[in-house]
N, C-alpha and C positions, 0 to 999 in steps of 0.2 A: 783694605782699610774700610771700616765700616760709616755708616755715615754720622755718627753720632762720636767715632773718632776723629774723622773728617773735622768735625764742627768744634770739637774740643781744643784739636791744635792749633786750626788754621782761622776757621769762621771767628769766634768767639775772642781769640787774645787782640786779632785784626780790626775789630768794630767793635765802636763805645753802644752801649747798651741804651743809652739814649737818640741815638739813630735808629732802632731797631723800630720802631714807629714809619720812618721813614722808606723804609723796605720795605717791611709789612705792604705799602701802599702801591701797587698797580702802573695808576699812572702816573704817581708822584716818581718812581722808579724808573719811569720810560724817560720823563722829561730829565730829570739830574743823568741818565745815560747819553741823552740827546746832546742836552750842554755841555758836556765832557767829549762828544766827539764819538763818543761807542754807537754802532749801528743799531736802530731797532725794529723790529718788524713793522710796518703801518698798521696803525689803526683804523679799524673799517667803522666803527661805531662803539657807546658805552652803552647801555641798559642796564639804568639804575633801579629800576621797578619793577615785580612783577607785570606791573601794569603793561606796560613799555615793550612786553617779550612779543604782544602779538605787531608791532613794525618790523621784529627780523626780518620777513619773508622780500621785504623792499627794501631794507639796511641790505640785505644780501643780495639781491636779486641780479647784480650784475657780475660778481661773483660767486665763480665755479666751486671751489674750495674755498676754507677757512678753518680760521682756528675758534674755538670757545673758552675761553678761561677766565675762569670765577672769580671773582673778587677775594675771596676768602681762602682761594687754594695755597695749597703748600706742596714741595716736592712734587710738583707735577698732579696731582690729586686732582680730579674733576675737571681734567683739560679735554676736551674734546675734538676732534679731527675728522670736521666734512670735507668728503672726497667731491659730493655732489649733491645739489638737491631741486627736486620738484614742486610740484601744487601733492602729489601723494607724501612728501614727506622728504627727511633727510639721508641721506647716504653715509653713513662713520667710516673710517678708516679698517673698523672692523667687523664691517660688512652691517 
């Protein structure tokens, strides 16, 4: 099943269209899973600004690994997976 069937049968008849706002949203999404009891990964930090990007290196620095994912992502789109990183730079998952 493709995911556009998926979303047809399952997604779409299951969730009012005016929640879909609410999804869309990140961390509004973590906190209504929290309150409900669903497990979520911790959050290490947001960065809401460009500005803001140069603190990861201390937002991160005492984690080994982490995850990056975008505000705006979908379907996993733009997620990113450090294995490891330095003062030279970051390590991805794929290499």
């Amino acid at each position: 099943m493709g995911m556009n069937h998926r979303n047809g049968l399952f997604i779409g008849p299951l969730n009012p269209r005016h929640r879909y706002p609410d999804v869309d949203n990140k961390r509004l999404t973590k906190a209504l899973a929290a309150r409900a009891g669903i497990p979520t990964p911790e959050l290490y930090a947001v960065v809401g600004t460009n500005h803001r990007l140069r603190e990861v290196p201390a937002l991160v620095a005492e984690r080994p690994a982490f995850v990056v994912k975008p505000a705006r992502g979908a379907a996993g789109n733009g997620i990113v997976l450090v294995m490891d990183h330095d003062r030279a730079g970051l390590t991805k998952a794929s290499g």
